[in-house]
OpenMM code with the backbone's topology and positions (N, CA, C; nanometers):
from openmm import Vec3, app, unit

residues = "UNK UNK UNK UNK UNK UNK UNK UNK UNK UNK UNK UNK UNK UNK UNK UNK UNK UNK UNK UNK UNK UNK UNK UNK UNK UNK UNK UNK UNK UNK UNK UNK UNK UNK UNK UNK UNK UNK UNK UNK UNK UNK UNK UNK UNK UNK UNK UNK UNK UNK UNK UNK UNK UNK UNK UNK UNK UNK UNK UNK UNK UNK UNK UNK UNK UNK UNK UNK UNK UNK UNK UNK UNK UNK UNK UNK UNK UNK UNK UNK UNK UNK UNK UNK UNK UNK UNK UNK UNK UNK UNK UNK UNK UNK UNK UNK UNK UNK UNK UNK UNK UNK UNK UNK UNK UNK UNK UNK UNK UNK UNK UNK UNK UNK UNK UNK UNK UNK UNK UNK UNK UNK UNK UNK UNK UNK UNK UNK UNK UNK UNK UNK UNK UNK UNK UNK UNK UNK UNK UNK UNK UNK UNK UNK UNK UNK UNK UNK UNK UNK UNK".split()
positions = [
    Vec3(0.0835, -0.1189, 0.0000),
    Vec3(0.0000, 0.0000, 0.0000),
    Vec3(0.0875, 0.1246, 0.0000),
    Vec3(0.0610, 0.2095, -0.0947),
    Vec3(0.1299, 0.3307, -0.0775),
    Vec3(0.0711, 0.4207, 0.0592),
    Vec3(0.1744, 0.4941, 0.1619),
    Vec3(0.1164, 0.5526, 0.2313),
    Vec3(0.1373, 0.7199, 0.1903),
    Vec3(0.2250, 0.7487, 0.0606),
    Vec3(0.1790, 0.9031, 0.0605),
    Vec3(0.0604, 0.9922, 0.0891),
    Vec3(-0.0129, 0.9215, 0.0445),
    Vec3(-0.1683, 0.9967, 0.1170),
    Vec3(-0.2572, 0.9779, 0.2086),
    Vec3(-0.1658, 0.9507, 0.2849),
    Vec3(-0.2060, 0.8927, 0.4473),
    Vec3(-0.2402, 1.0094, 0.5273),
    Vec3(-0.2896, 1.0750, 0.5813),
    Vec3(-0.3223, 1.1515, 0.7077),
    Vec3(-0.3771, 1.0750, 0.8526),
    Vec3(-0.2984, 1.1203, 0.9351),
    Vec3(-0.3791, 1.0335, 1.0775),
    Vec3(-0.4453, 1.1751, 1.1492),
    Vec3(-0.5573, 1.1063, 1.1716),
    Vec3(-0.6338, 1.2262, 1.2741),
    Vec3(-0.6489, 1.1827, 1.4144),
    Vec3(-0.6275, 1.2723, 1.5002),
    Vec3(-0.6490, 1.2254, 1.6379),
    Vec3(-0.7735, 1.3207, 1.7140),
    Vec3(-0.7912, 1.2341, 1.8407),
    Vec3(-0.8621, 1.3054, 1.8818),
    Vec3(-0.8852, 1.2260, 2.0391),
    Vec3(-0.9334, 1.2611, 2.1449),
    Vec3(-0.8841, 1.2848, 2.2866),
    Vec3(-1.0525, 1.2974, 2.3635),
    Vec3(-1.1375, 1.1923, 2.4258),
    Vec3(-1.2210, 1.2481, 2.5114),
    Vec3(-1.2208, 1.2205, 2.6308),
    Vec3(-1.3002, 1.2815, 2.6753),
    Vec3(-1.2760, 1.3181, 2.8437),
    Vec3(-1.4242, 1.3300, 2.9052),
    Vec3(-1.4769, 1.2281, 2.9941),
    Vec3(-1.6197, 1.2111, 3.0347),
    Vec3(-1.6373, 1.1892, 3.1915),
    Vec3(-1.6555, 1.2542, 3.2203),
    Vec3(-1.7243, 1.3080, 3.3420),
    Vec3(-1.8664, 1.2868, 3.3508),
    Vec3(-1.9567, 1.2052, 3.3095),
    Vec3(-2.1119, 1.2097, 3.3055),
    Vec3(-2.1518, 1.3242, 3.1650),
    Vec3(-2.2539, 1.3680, 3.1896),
    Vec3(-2.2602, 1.4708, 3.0755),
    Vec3(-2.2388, 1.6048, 3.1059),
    Vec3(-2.1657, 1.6759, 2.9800),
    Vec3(-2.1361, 1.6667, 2.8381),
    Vec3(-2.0061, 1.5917, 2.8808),
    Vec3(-1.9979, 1.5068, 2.7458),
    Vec3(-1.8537, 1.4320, 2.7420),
    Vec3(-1.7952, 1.5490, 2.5717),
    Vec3(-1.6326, 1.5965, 2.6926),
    Vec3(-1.5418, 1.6736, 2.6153),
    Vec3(-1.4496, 1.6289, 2.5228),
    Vec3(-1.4601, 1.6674, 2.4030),
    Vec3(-1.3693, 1.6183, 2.2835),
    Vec3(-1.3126, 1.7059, 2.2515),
    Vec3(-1.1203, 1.6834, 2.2285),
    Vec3(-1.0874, 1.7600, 2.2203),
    Vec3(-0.9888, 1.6912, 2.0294),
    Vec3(-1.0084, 1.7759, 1.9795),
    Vec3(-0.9484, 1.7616, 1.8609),
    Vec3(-0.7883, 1.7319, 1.8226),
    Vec3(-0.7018, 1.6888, 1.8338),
    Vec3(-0.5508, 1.6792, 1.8820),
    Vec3(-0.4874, 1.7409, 1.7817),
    Vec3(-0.4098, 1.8351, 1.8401),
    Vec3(-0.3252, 1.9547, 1.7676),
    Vec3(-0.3901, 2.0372, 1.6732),
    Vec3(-0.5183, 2.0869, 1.7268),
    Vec3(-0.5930, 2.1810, 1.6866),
    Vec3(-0.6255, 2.2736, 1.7761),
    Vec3(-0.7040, 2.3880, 1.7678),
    Vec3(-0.7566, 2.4410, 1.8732),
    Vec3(-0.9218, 2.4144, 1.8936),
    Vec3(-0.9555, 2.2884, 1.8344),
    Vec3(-1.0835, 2.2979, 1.8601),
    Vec3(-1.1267, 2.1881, 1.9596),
    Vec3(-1.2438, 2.2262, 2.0222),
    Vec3(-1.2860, 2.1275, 2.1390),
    Vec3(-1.4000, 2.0976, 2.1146),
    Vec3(-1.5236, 2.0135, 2.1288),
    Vec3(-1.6447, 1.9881, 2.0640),
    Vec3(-1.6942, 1.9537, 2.2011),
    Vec3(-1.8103, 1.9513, 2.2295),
    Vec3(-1.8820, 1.9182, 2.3417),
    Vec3(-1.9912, 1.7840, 2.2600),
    Vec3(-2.0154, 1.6667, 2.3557),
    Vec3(-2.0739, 1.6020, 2.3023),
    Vec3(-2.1831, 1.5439, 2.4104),
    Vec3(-2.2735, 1.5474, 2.3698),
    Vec3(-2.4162, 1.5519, 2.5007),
    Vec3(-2.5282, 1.4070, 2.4436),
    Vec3(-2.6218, 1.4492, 2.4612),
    Vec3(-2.7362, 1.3322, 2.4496),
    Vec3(-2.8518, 1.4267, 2.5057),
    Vec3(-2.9633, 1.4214, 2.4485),
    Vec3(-3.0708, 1.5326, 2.4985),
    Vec3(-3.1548, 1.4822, 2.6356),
    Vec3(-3.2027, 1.5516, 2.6832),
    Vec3(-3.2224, 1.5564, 2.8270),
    Vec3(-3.3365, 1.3575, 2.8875),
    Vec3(-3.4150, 1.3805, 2.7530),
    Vec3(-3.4654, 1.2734, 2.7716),
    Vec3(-3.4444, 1.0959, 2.7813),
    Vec3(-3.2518, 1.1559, 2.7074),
    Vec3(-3.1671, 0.9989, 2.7298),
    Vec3(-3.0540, 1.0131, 2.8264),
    Vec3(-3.0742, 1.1098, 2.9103),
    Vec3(-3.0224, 1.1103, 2.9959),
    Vec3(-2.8925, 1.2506, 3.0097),
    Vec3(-2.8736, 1.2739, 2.9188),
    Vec3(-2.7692, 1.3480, 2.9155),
    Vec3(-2.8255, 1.5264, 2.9215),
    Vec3(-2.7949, 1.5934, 2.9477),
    Vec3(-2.8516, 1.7381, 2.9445),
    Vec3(-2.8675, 1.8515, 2.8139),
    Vec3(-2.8178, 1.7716, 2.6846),
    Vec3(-2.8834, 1.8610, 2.6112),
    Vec3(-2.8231, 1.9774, 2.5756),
    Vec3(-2.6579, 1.9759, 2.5991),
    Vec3(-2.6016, 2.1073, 2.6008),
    Vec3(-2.5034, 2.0721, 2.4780),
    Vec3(-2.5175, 1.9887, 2.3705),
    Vec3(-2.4468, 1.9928, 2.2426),
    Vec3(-2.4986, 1.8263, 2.1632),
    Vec3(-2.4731, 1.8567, 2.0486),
    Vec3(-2.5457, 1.7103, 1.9209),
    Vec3(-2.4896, 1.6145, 2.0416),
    Vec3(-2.5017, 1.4863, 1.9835),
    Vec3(-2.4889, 1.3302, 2.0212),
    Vec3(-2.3846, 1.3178, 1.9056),
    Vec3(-2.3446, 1.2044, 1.9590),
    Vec3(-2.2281, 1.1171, 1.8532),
    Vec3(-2.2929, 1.1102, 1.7252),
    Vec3(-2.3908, 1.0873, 1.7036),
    Vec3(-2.4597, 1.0782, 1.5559),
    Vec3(-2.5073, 1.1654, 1.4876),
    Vec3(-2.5362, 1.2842, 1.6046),
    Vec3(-2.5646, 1.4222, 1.5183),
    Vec3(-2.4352, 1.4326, 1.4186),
    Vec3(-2.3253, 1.4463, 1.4942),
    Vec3(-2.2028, 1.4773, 1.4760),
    Vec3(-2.1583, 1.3641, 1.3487),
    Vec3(-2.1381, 1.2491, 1.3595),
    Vec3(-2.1398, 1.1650, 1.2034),
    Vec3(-2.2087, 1.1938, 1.1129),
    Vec3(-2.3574, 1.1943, 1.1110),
    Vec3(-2.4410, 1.3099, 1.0135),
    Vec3(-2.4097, 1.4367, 0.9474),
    Vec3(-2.3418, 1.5238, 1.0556),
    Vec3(-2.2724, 1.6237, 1.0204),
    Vec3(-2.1388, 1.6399, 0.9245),
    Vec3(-2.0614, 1.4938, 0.9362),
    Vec3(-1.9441, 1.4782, 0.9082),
    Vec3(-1.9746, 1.4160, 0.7612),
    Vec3(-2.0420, 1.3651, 0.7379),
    Vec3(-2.1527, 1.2978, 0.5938),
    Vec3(-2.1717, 1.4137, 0.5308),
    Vec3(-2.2686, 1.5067, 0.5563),
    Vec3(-2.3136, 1.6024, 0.4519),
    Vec3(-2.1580, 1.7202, 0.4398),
    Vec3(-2.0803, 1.7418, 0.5545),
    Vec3(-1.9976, 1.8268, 0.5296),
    Vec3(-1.8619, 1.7817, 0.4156),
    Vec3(-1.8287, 1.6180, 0.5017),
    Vec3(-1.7498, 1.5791, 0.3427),
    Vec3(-1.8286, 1.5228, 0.2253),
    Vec3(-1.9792, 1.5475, 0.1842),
    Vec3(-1.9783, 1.5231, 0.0610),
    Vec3(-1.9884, 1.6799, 0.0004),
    Vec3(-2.0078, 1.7501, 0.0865),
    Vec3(-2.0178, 1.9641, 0.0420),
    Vec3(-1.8685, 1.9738, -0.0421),
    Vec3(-1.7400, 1.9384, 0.0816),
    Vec3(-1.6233, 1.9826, 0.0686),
    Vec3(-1.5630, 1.9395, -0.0748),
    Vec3(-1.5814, 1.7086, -0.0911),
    Vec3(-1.5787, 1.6733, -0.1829),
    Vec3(-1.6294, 1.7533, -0.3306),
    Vec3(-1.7607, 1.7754, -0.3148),
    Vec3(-1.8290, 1.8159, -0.4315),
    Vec3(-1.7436, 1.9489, -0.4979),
    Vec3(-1.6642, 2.0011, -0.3724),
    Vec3(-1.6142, 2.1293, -0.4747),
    Vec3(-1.4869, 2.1002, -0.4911),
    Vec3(-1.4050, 2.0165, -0.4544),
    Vec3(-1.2664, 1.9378, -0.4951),
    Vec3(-1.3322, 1.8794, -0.6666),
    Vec3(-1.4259, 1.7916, -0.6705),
    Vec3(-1.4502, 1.7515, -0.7994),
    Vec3(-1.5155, 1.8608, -0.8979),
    Vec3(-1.6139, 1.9347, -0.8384),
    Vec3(-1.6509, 2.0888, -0.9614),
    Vec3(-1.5079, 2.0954, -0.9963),
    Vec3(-1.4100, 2.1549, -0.8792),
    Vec3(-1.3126, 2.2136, -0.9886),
    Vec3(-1.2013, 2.1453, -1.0623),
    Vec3(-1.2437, 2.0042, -1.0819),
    Vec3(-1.1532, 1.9307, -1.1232),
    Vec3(-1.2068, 1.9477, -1.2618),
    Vec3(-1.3523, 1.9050, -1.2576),
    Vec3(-1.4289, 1.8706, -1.3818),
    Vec3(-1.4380, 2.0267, -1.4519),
    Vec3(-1.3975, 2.1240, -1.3674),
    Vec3(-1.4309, 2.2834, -1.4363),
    Vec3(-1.5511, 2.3119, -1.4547),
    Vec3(-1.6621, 2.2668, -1.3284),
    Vec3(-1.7699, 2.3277, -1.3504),
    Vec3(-1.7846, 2.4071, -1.2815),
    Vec3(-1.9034, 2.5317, -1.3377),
    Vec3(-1.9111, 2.6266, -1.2631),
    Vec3(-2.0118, 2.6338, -1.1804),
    Vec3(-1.9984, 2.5563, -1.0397),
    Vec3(-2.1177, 2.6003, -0.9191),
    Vec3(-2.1373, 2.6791, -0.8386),
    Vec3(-2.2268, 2.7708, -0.7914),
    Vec3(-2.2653, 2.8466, -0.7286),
    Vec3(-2.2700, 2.8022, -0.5988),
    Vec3(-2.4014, 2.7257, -0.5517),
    Vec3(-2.3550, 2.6423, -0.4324),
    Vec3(-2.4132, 2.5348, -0.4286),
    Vec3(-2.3731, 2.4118, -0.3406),
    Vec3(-2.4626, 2.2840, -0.3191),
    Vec3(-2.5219, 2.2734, -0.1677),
    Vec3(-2.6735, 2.2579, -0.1923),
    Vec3(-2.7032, 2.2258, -0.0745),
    Vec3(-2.7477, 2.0539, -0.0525),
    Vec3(-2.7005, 1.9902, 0.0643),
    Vec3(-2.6816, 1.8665, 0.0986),
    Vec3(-2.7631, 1.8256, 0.1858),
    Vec3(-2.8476, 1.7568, 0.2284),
    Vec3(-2.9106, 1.7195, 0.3063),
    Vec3(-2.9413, 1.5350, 0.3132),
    Vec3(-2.9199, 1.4920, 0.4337),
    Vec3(-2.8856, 1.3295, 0.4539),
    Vec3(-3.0376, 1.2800, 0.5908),
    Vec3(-3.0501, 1.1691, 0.5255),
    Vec3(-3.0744, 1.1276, 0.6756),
    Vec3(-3.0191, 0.9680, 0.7050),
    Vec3(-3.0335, 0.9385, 0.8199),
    Vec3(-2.9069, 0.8070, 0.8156),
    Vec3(-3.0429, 0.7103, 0.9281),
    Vec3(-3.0848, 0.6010, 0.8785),
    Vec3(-3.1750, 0.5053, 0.9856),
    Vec3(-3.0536, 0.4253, 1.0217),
    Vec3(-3.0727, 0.4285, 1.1654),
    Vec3(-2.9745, 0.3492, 1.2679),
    Vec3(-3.0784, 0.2689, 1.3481),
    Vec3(-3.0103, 0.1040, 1.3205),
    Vec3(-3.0795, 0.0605, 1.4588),
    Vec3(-2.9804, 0.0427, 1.5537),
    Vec3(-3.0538, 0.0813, 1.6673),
    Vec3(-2.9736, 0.1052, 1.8283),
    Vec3(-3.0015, -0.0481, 1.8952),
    Vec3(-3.0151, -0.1319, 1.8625),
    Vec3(-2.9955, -0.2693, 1.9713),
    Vec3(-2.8952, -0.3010, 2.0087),
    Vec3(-2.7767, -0.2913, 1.9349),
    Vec3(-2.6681, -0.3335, 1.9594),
    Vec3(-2.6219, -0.1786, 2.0848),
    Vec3(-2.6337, -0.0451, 2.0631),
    Vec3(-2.6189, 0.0252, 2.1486),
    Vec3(-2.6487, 0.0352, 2.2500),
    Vec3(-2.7892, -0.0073, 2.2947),
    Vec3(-2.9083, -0.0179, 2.4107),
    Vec3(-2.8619, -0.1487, 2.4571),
    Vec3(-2.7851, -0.2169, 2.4167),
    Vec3(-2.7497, -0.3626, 2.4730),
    Vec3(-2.8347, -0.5217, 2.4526),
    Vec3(-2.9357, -0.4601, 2.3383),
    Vec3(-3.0445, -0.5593, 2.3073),
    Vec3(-3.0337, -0.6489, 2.2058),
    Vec3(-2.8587, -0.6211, 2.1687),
    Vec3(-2.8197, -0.7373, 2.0734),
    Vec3(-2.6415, -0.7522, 2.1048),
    Vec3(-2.5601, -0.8375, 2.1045),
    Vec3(-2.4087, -0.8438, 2.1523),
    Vec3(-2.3723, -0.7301, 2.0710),
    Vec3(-2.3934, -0.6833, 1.9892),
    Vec3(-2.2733, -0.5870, 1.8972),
    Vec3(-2.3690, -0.4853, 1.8010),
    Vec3(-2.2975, -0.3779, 1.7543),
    Vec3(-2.3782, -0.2885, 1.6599),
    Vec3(-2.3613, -0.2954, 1.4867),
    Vec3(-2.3083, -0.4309, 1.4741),
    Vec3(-2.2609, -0.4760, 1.3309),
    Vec3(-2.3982, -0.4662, 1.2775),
    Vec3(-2.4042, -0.3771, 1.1489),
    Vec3(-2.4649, -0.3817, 1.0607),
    Vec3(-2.6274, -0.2393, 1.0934),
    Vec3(-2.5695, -0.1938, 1.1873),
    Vec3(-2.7047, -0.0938, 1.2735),
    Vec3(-2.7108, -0.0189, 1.1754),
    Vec3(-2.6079, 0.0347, 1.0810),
    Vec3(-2.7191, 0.1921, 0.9529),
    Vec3(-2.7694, 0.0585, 0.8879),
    Vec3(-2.8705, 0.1336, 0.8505),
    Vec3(-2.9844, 0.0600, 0.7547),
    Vec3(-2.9975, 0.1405, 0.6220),
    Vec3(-3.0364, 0.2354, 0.6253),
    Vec3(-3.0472, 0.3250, 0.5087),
    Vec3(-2.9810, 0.4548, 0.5049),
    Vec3(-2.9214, 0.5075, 0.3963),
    Vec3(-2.8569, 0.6744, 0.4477),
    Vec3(-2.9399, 0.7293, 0.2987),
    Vec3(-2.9884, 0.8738, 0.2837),
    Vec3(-3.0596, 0.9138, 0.2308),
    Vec3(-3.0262, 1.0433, 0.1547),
    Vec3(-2.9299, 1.0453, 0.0528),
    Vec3(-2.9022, 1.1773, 0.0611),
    Vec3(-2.9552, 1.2375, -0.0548),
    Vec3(-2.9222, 1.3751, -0.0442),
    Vec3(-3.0314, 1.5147, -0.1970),
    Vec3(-2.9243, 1.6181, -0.2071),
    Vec3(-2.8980, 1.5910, -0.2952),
    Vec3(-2.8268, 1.7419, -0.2870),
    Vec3(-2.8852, 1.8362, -0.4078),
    Vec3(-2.8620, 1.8977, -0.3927),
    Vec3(-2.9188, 2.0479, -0.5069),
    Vec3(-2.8066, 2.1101, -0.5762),
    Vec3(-2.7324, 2.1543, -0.6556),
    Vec3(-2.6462, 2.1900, -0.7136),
    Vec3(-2.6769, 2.3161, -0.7978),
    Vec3(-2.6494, 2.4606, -0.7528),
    Vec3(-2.6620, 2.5657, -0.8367),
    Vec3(-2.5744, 2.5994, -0.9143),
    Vec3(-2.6013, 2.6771, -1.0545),
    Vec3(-2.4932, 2.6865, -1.1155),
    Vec3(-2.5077, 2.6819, -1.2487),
    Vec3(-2.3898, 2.7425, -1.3298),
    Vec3(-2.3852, 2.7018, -1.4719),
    Vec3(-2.3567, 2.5676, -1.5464),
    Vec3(-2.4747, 2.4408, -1.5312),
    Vec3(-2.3797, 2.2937, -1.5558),
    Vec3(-2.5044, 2.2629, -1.5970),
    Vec3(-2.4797, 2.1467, -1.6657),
    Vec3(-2.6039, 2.0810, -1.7314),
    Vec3(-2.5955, 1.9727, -1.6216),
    Vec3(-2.7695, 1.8989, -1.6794),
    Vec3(-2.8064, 1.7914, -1.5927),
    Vec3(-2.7004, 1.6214, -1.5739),
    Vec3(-2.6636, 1.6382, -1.7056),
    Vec3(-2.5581, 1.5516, -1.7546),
    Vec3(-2.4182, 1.5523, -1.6468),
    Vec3(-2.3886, 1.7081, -1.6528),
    Vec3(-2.3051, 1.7588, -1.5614),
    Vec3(-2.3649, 1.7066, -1.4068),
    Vec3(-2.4265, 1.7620, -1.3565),
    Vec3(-2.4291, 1.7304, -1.2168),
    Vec3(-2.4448, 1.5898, -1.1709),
    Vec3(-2.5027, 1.5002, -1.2933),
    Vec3(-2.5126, 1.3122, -1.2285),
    Vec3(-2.3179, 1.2898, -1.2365),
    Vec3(-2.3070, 1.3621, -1.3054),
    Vec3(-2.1011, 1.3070, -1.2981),
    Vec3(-2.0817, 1.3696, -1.2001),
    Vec3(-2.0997, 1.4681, -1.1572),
    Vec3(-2.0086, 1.5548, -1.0434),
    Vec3(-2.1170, 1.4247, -0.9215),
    Vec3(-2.2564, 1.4367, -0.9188),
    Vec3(-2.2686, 1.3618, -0.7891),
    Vec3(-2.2179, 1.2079, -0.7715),
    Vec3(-2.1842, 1.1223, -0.9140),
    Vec3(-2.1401, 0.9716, -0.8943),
    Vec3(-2.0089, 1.0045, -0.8286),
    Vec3(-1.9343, 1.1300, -0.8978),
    Vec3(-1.7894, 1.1106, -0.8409),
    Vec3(-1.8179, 1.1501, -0.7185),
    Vec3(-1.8667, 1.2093, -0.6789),
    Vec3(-1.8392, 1.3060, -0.5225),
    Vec3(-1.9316, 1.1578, -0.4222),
    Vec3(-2.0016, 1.0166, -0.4754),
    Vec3(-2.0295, 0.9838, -0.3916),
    Vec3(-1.9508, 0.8582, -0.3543),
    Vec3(-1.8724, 0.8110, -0.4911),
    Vec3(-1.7460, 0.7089, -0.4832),
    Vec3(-1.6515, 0.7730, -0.4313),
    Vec3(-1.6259, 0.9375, -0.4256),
    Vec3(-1.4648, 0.9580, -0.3350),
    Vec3(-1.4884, 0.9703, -0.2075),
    Vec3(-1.6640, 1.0158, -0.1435),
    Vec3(-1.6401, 1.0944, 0.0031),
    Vec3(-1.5868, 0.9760, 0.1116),
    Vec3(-1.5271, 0.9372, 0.1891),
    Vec3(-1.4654, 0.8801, 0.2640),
    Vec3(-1.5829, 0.8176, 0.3715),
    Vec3(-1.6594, 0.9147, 0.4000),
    Vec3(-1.7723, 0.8772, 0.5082),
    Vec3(-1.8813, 0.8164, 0.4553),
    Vec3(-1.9048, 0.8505, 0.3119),
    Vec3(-1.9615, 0.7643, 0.2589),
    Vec3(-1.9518, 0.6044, 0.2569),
    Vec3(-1.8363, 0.6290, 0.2311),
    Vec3(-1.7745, 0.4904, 0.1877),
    Vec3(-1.8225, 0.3973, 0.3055),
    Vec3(-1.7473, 0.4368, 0.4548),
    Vec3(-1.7875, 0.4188, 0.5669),
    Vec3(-1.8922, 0.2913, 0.5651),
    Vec3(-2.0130, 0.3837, 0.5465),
    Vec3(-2.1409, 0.3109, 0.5119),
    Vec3(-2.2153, 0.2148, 0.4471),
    Vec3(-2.0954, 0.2998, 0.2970),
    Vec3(-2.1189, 0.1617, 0.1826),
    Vec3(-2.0804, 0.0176, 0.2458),
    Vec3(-1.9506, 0.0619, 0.3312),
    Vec3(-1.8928, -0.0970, 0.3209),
    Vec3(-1.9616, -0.1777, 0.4732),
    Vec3(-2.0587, -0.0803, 0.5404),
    Vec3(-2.1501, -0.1668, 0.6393),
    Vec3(-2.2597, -0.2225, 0.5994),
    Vec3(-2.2616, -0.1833, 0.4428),
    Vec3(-2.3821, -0.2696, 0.3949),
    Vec3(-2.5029, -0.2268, 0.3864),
    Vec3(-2.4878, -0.0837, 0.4301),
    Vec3(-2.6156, 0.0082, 0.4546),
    Vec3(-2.6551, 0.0496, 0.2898),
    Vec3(-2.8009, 0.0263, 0.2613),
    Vec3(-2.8392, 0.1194, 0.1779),
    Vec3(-2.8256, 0.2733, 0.1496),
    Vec3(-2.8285, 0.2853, 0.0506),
    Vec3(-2.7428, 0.3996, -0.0232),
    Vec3(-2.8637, 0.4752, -0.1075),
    Vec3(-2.9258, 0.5644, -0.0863),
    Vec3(-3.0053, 0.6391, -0.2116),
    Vec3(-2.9520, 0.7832, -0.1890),
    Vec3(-2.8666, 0.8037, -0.3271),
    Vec3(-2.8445, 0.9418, -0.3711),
    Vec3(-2.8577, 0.9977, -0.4566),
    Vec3(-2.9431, 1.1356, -0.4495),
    Vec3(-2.9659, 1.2137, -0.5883),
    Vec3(-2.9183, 1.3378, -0.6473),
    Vec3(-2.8686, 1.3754, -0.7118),
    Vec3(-2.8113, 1.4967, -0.7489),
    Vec3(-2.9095, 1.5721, -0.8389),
    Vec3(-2.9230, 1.6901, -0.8552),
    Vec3(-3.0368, 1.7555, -0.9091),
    Vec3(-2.9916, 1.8894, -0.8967),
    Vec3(-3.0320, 1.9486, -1.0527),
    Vec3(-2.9830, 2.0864, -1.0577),
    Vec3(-3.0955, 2.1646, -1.0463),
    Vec3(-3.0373, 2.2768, -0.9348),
    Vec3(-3.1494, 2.3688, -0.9089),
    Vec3(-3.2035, 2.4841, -1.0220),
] * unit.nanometer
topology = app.Topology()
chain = topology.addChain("A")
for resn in residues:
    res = topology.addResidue(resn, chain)
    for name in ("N", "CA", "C"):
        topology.addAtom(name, app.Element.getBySymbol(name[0]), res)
């Protein structure tokens, strides 16, 4: 395996009951990570899954404009929107393990801009074979529906 394009990311938490503190390693950023009041936690920042959700639509945003400007199209902006079905048995303890818990991930994106329709199904196949978090998913076996569509 070549490792030139290797990056390692780290990262550091620290739990005290709730919020459990994440701290980003050799960054200056710190993330707070909670659970809303009704699962126990107080509600003072997303859950672990808000936060993967987040990390889904933001690297397929970032992706999408690494590939516009590869392909030289001209977009204005993309808006992304996901939803991800998780089953929690394996989390809640109602099955040994959480192998195989996404079930479906759901994504839309909208694409403004000067590009034809032709254009945006290439920019969305590529941007959904490179995003990394995607992939993630693909390879848990989770269903996959994604659409690209020019606004």
């Amino acid at each position: 395996m070549d490792n030139s394009h290797v990056e390692t990311f780290k990262a550091e938490a620290q739990g005290k009951g709730w919020p459990t503190k994440v701290v980003i390693t050799n960054t200056d950023w710190t993330l707070k990570v909670d659970e809303p009041v009704e699962d126990g936690g107080s509600n003072t920042g997303p859950n672990p899954m808000q936060y993967f959700i987040a990390s889904l639509v933001s690297c397929q945003n970032e992706q999408s404009q690494v590939v516009a400007e590869e392909l030289s199209l001209n977009i204005t902006q993309v808006n992304i929107q996901a939803e991800i079905d998780l089953d929690l048995s394996g989390f809640m303890g109602m099955s040994d393990n959480s192998n195989g818990s996404f079930k479906n991930v759901r994504l839309k994106a909208v694409v403004s801009g000067e590009l034809s329709d032709e254009q945006v199904n290439t920019l969305g196949q590529k941007v959904d074979d490179r995003c990394p978090i995607l992939a993630l998913l693909r390879a848990s076996g989770c269903k996959i529906i994604s659409t690209w569509t020019k606004k």
